[in-house]
Structures are given as structure tokens and as C-alpha cells.
PDB file of N, CA, C and O in Angstrom, chain B, residues numbered from 101:
ATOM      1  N   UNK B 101       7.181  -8.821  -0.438  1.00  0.00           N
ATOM      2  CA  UNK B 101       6.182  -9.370   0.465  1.00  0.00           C
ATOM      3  C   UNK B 101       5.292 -10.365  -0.292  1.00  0.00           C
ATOM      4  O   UNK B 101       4.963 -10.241  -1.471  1.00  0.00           O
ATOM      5  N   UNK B 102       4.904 -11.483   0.624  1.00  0.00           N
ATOM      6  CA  UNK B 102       3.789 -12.389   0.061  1.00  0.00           C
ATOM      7  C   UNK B 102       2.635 -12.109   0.331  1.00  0.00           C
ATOM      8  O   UNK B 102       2.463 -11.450   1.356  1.00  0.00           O
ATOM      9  N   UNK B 103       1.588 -12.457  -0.383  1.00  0.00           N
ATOM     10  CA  UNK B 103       0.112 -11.936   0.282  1.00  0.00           C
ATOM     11  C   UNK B 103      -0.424 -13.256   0.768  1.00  0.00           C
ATOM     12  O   UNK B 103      -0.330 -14.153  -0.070  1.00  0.00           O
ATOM     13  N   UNK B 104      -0.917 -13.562   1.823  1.00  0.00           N
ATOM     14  CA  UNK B 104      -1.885 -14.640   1.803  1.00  0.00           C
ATOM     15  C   UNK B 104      -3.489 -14.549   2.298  1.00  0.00           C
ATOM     16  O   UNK B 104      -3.971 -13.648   2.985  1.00  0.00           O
ATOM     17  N   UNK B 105      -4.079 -15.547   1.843  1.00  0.00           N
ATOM     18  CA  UNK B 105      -5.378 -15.489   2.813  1.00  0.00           C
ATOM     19  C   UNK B 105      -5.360 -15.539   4.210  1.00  0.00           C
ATOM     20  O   UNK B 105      -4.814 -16.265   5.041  1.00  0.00           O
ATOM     21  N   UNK B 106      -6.307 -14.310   4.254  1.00  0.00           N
ATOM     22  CA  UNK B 106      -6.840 -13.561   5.529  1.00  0.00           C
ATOM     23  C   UNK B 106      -6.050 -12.348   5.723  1.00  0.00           C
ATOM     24  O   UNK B 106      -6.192 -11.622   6.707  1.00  0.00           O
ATOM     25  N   UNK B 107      -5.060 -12.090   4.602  1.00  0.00           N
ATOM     26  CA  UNK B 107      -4.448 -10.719   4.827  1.00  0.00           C
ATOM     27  C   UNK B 107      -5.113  -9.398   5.040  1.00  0.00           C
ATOM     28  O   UNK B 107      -6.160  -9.197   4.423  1.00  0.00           O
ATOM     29  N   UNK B 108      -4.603  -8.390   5.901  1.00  0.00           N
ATOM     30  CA  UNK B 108      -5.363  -7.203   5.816  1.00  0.00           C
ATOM     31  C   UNK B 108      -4.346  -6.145   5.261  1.00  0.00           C
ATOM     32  O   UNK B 108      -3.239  -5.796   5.672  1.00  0.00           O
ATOM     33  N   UNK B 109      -5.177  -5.717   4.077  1.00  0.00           N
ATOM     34  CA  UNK B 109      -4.312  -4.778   3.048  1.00  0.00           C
ATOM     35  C   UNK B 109      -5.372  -3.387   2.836  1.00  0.00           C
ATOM     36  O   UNK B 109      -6.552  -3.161   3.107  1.00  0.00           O
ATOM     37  N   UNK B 110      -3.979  -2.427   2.044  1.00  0.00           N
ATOM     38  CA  UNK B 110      -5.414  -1.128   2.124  1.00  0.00           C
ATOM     39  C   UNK B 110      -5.736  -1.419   0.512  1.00  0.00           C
ATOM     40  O   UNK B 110      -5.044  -1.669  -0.475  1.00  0.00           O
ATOM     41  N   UNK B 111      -7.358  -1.227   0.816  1.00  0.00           N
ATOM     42  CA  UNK B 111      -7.823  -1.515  -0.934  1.00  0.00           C
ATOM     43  C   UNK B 111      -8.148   0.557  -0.823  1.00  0.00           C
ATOM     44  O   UNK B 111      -8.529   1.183   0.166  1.00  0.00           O
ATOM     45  N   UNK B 112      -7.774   1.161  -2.367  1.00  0.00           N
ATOM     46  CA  UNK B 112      -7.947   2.796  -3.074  1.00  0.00           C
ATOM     47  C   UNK B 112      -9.344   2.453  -3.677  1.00  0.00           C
ATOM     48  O   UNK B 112      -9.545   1.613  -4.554  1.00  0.00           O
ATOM     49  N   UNK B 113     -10.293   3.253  -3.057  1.00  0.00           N
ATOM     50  CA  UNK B 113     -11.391   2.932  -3.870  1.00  0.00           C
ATOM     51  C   UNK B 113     -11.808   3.900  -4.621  1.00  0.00           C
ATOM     52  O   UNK B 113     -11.702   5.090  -4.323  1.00  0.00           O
ATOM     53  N   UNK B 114     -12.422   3.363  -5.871  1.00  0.00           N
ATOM     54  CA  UNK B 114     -13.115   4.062  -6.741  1.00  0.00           C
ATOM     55  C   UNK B 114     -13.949   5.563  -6.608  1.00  0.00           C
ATOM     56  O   UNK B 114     -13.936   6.170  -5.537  1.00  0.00           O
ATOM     57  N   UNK B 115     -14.454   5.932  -7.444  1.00  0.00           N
ATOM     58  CA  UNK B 115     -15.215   7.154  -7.337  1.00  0.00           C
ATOM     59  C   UNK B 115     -16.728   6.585  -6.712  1.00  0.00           C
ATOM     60  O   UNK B 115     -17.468   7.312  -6.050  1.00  0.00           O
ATOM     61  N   UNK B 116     -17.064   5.038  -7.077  1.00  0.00           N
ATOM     62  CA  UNK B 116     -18.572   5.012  -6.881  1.00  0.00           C
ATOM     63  C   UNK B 116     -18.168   4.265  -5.556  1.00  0.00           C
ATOM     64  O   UNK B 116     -19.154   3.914  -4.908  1.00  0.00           O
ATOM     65  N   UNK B 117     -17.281   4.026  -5.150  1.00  0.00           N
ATOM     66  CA  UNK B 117     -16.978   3.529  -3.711  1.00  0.00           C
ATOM     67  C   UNK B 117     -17.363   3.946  -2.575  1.00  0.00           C
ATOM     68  O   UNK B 117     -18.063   3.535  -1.650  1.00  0.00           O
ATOM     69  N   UNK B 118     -16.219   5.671  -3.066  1.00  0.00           N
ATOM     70  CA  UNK B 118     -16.365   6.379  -1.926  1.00  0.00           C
ATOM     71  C   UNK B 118     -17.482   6.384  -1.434  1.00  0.00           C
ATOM     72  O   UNK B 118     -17.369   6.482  -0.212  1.00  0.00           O
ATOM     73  N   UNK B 119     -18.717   6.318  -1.809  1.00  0.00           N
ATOM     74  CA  UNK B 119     -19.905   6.901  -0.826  1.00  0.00           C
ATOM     75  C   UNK B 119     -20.116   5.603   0.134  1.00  0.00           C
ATOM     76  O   UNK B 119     -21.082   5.587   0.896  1.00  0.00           O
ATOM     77  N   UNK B 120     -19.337   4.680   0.094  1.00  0.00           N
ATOM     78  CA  UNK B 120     -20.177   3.467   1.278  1.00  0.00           C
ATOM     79  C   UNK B 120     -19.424   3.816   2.192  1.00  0.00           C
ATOM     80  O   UNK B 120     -19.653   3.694   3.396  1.00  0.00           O
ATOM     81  N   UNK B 121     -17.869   4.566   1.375  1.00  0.00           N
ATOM     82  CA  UNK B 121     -17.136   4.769   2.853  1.00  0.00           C
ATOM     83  C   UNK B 121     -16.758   6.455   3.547  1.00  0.00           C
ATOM     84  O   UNK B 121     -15.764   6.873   4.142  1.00  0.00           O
ATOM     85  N   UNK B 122     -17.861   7.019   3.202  1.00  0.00           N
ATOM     86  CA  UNK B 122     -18.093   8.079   3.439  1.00  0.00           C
ATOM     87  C   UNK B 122     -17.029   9.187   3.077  1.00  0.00           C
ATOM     88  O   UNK B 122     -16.438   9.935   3.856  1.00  0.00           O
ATOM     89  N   UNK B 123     -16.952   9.127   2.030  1.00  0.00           N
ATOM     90  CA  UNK B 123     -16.134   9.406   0.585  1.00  0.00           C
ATOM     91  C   UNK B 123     -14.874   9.877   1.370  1.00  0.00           C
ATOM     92  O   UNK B 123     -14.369  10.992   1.244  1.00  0.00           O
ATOM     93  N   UNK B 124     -14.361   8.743   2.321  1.00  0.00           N
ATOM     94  CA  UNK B 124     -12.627   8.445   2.276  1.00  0.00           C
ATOM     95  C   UNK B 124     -12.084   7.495   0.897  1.00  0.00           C
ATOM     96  O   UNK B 124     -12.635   6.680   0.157  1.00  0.00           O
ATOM     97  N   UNK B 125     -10.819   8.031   0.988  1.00  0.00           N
ATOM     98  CA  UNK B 125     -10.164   6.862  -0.264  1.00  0.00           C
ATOM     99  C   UNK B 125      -9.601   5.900  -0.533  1.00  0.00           C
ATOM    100  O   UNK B 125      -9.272   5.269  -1.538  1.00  0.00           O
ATOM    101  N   UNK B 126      -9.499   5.835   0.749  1.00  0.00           N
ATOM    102  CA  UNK B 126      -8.533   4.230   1.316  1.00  0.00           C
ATOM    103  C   UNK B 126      -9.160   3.599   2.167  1.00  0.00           C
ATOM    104  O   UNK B 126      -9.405   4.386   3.082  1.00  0.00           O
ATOM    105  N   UNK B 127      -9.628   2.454   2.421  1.00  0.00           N
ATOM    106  CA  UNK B 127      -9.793   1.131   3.535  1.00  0.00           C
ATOM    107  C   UNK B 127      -9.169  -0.107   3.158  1.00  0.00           C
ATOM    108  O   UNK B 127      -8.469  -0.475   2.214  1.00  0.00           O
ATOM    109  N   UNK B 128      -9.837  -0.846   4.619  1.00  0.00           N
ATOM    110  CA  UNK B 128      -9.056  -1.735   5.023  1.00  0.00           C
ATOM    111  C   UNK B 128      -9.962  -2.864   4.777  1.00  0.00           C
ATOM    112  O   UNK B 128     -11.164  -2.983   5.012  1.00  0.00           O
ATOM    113  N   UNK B 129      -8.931  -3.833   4.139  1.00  0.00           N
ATOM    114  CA  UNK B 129      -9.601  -5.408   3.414  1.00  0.00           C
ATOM    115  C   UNK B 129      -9.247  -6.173   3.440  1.00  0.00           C
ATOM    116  O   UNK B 129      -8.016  -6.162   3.415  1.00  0.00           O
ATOM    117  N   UNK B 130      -9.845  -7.361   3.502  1.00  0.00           N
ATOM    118  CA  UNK B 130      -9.286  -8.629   3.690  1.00  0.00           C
ATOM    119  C   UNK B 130      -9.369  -9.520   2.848  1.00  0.00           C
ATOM    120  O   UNK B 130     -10.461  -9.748   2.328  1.00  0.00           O
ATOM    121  N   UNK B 131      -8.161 -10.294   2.480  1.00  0.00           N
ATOM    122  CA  UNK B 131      -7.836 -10.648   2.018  1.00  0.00           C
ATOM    123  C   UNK B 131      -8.775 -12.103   1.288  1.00  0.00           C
ATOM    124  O   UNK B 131      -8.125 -12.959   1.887  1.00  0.00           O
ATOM    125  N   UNK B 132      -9.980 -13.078   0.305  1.00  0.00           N
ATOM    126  CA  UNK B 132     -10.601 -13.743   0.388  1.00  0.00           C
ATOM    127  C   UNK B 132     -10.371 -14.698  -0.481  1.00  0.00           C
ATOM    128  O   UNK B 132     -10.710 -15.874  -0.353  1.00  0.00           O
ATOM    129  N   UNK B 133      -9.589 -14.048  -1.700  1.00  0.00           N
ATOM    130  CA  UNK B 133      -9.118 -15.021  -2.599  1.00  0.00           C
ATOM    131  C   UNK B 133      -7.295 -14.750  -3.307  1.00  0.00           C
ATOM    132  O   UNK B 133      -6.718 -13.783  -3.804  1.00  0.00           O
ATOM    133  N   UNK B 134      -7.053 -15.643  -3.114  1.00  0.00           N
ATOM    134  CA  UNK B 134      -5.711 -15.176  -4.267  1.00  0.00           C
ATOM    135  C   UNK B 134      -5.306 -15.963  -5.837  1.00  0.00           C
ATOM    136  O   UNK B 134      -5.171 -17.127  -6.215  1.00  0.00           O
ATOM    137  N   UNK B 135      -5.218 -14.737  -6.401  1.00  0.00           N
ATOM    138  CA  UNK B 135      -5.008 -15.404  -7.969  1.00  0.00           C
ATOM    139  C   UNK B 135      -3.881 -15.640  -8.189  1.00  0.00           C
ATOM    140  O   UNK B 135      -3.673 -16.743  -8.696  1.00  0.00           O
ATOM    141  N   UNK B 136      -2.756 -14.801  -7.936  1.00  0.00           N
ATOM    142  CA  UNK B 136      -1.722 -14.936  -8.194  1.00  0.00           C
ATOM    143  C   UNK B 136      -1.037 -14.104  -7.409  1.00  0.00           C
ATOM    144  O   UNK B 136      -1.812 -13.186  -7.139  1.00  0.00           O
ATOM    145  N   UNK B 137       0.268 -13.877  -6.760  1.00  0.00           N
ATOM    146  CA  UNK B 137       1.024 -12.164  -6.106  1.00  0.00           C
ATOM    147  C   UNK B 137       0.529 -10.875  -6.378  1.00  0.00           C
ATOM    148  O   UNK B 137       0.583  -9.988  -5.527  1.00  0.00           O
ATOM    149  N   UNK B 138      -0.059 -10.663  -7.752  1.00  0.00           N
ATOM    150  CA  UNK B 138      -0.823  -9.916  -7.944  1.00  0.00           C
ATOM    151  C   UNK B 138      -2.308  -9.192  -8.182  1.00  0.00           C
ATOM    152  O   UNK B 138      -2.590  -8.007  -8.360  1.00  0.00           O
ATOM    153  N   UNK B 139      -3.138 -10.377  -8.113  1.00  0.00           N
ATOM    154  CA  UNK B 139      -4.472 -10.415  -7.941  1.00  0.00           C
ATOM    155  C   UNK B 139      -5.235 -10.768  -7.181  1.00  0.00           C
ATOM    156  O   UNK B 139      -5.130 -11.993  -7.247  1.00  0.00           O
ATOM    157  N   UNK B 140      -6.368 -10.426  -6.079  1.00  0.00           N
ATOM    158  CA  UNK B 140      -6.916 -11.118  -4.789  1.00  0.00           C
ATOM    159  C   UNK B 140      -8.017 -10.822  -5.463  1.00  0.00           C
ATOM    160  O   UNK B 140      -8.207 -10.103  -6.443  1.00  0.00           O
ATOM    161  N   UNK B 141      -8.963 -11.698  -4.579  1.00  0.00           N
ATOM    162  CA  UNK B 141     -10.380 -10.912  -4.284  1.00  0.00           C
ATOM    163  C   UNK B 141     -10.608 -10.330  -2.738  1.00  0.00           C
ATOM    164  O   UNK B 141     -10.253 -11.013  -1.777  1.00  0.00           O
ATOM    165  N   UNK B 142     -11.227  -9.018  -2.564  1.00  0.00           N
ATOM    166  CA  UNK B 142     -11.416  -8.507  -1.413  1.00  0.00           C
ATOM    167  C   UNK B 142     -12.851  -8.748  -0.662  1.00  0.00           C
ATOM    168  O   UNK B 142     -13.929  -9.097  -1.143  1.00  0.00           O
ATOM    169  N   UNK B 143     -12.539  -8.483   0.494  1.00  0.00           N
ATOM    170  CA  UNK B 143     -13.775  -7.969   1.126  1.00  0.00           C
ATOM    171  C   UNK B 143     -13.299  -6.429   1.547  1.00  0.00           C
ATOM    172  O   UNK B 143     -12.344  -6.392   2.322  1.00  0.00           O
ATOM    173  N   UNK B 144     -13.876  -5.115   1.110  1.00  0.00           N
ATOM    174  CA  UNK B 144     -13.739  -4.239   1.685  1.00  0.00           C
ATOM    175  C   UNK B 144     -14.608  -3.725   3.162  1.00  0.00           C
ATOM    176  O   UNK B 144     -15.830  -3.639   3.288  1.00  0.00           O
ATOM    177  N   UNK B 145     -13.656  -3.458   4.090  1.00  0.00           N
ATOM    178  CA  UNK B 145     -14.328  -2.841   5.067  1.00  0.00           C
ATOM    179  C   UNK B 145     -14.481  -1.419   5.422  1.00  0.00           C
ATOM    180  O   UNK B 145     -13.687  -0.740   6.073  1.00  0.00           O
ATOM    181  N   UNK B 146     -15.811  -0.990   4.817  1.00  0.00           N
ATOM    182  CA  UNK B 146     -15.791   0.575   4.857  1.00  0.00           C
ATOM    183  C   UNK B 146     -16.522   1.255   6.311  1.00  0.00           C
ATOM    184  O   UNK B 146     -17.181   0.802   7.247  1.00  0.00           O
ATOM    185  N   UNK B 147     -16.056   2.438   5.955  1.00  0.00           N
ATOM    186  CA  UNK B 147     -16.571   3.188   7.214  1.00  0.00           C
ATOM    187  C   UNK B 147     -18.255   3.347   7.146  1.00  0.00           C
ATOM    188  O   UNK B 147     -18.748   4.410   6.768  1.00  0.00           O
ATOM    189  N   UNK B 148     -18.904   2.451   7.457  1.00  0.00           N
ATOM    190  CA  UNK B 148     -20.586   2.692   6.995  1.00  0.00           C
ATOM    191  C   UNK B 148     -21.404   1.350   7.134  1.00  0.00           C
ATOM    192  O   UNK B 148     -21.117   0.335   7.768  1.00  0.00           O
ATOM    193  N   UNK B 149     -22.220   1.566   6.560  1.00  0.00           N
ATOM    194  CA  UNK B 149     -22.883  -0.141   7.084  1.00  0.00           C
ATOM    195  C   UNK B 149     -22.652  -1.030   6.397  1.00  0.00           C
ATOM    196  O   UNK B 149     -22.497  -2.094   6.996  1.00  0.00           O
ATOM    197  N   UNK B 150     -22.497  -1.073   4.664  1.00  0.00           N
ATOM    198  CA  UNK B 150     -22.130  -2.263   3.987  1.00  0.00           C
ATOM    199  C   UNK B 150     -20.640  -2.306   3.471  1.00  0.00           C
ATOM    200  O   UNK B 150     -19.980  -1.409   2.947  1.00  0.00           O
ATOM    201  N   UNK B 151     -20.331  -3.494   3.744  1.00  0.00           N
ATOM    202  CA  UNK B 151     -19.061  -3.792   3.250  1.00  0.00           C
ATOM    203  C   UNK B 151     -19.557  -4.083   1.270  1.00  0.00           C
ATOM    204  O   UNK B 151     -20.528  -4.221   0.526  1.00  0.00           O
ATOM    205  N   UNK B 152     -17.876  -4.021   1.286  1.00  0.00           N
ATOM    206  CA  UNK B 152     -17.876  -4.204  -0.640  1.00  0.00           C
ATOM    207  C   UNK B 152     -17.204  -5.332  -0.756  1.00  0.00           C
ATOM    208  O   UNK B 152     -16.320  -5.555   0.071  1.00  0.00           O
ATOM    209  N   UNK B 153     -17.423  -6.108  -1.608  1.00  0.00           N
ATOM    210  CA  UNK B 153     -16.856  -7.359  -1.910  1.00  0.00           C
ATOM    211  C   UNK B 153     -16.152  -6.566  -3.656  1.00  0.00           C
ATOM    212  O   UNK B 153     -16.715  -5.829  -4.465  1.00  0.00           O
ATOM    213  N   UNK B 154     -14.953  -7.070  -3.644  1.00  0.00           N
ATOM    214  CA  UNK B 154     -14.316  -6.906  -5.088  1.00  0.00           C
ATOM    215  C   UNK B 154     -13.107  -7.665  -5.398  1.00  0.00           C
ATOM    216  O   UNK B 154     -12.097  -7.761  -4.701  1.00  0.00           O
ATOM    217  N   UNK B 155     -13.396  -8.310  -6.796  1.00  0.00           N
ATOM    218  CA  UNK B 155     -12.769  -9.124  -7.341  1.00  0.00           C
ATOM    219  C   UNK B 155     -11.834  -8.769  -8.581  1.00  0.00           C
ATOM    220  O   UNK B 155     -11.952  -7.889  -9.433  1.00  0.00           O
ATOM    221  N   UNK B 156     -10.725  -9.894  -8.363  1.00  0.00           N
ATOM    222  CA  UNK B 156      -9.595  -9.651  -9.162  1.00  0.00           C
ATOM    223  C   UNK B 156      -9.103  -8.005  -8.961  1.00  0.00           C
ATOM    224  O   UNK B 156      -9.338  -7.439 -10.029  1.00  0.00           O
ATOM    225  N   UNK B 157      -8.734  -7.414  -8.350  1.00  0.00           N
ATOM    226  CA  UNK B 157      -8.121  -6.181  -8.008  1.00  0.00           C
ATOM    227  C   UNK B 157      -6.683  -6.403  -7.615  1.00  0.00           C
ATOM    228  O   UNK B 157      -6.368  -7.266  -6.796  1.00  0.00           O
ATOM    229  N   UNK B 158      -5.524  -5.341  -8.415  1.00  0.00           N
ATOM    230  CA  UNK B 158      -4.371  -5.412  -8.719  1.00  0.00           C
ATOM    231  C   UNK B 158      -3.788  -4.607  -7.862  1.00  0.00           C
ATOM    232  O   UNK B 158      -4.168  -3.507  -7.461  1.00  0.00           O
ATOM    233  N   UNK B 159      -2.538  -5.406  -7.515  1.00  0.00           N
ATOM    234  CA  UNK B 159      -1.595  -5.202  -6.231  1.00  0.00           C
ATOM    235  C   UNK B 159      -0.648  -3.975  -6.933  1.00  0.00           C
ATOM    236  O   UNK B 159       0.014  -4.363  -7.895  1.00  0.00           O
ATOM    237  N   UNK B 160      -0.526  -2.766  -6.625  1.00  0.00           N
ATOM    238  CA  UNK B 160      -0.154  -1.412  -6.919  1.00  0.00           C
ATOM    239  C   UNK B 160       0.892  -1.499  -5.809  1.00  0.00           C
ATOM    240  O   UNK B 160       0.514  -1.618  -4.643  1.00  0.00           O
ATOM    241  N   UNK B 161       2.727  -1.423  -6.245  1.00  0.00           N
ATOM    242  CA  UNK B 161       3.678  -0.952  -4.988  1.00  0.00           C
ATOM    243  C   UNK B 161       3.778   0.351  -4.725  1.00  0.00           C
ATOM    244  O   UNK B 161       2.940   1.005  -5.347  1.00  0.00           O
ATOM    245  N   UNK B 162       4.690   1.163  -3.838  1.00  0.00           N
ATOM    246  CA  UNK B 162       4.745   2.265  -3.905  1.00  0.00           C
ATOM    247  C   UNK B 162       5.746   2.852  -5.079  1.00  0.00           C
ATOM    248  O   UNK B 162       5.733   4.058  -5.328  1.00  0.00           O
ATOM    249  N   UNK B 163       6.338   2.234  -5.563  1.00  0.00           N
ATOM    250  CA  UNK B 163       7.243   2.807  -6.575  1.00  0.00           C
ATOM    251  C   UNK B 163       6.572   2.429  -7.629  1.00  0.00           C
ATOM    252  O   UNK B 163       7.368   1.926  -8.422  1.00  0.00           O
ATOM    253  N   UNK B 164       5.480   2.420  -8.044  1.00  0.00           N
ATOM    254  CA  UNK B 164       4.484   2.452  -9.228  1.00  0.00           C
ATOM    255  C   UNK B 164       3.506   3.680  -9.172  1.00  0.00           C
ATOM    256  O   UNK B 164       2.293   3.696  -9.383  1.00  0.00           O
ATOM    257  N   UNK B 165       4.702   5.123  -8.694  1.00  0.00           N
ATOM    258  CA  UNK B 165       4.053   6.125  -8.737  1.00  0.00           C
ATOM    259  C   UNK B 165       2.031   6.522  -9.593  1.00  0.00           C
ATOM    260  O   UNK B 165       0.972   7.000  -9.186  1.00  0.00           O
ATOM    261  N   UNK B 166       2.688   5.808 -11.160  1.00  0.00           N
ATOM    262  CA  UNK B 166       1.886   6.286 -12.264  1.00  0.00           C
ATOM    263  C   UNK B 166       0.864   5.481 -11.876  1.00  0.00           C
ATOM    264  O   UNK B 166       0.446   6.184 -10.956  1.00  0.00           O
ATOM    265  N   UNK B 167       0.234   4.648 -11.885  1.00  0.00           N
ATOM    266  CA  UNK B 167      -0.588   3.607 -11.488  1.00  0.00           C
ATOM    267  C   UNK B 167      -1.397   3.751  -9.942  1.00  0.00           C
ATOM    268  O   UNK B 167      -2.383   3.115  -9.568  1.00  0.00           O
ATOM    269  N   UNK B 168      -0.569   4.885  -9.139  1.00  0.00           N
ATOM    270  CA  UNK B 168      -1.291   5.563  -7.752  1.00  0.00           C
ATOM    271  C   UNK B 168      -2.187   6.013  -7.888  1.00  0.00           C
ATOM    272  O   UNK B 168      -3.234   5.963  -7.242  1.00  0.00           O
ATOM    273  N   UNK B 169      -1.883   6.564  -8.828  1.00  0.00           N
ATOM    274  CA  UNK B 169      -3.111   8.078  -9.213  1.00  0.00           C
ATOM    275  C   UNK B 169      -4.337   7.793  -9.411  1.00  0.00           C
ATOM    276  O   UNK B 169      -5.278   8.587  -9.388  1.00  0.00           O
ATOM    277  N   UNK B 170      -4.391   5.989  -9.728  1.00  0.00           N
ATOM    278  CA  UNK B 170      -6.140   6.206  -9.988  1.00  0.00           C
ATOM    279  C   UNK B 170      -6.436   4.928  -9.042  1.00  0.00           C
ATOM    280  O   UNK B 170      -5.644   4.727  -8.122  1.00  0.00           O
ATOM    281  N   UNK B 171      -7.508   4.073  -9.214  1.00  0.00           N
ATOM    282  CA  UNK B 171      -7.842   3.542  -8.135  1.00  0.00           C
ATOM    283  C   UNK B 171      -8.366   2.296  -8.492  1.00  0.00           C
ATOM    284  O   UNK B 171      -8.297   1.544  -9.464  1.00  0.00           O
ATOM    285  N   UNK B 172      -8.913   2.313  -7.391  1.00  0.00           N
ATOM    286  CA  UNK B 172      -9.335   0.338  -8.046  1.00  0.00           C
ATOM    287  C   UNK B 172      -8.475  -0.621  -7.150  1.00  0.00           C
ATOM    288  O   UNK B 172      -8.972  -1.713  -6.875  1.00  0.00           O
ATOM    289  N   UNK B 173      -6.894  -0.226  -6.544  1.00  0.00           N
ATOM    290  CA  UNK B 173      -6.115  -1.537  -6.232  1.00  0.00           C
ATOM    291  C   UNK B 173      -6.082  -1.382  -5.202  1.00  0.00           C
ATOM    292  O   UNK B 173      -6.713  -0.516  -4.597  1.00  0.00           O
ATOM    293  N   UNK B 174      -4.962  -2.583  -4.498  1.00  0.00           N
ATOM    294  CA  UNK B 174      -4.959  -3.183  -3.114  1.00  0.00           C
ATOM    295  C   UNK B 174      -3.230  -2.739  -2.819  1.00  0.00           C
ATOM    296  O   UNK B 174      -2.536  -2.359  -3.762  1.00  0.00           O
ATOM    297  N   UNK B 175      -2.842  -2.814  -1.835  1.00  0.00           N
ATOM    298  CA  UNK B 175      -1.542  -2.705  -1.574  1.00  0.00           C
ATOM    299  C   UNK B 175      -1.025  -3.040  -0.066  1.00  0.00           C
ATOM    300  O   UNK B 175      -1.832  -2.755   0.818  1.00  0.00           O
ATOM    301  N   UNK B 176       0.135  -3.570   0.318  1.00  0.00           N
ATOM    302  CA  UNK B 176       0.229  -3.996   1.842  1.00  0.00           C
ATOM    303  C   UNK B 176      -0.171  -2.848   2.883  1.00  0.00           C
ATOM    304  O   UNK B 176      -0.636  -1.751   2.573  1.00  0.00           O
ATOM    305  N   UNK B 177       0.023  -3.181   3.822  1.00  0.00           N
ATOM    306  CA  UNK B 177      -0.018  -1.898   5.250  1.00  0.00           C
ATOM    307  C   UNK B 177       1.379  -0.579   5.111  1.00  0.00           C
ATOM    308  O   UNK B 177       1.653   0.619   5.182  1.00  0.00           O
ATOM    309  N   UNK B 178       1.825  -1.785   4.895  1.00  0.00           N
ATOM    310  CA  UNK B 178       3.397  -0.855   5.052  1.00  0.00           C
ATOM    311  C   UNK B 178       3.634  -0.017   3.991  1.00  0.00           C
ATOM    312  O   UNK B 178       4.472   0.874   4.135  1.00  0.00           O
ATOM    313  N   UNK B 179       3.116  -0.128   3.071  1.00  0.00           N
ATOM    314  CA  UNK B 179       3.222   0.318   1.376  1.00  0.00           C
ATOM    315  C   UNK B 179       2.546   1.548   1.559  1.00  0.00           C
ATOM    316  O   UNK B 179       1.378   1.655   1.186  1.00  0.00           O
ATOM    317  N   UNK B 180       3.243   2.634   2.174  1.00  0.00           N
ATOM    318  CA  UNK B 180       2.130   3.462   2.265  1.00  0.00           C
ATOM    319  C   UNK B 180       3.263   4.715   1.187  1.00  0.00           C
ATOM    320  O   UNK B 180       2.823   5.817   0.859  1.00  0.00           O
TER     321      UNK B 180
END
């Protein structure tokens, strides 16, 4: 898959994340900058009043089991 601007992908958020999004672990973001296939900048849209803006965050597939486990990245819809 290609990513482009205005994509909506799920960004895994962090530990200090969770609380904007009412400590779920996954939302939904859009897509604002692209660095390369593997690097965007987001806008996160959390469940709560402020959105998160985050930059340079790395595109994680599903067969990158090891790299699931922690958080920080972005990945398509379908990539579940």
C-alpha cells in the first residue's frame, strides 16, 4: 500500500497519550505530512477534546510482530 496525504490510518499511542484518549490504544489519524513510505506526520484524533499532532512516526506492518508490542506508530486500516 501507498500512503498519501489526507490518509486516515490507525496511529498506537504511547503511555502519555493514552489519557487524551481516554486511555484507549489505538486512534484514528490523518494523514499531514509524508517523509517517505515510511514516515508521516499525524494529526491524531482522540476520543476527548484535544487532538495530538505527531511527527515523523513509523509505519509498523502486521508481520512486524516485534515492533507491535510497543507504540509510537501508524499503520493502514486494513493492517489490523
Amino acid at each position: 500500500m501507498t500512503v498519501k496525504l489526507g490518509d486516515i490510518v490507525i496511529y498506537k499511542l504511547s503511555a502519555e497519550d493514552n489519557f487524551y484518549n481516554n486511555n484507549a490504544v489505538e486512534a484514528p489519524a490523518v494523514v499531514v505530512r509524508i517523509f517517505d513510505q515510511h514516515y508521516v506526520n499525524l494529526k491524531v484524533i482522540t476520543d476527548g477534546q484535544t487532538d495530538v499532532w505527531k511527527t515523523s512516526i513509523r509505519h509498523i506492518s502486521t508481520y512486524d510482530e516485534v515492533s507491535r508490542k510497543s507504540a509510537g506508530y501508524w499503520r493502514f486500516i486494513d493492517e489490523s
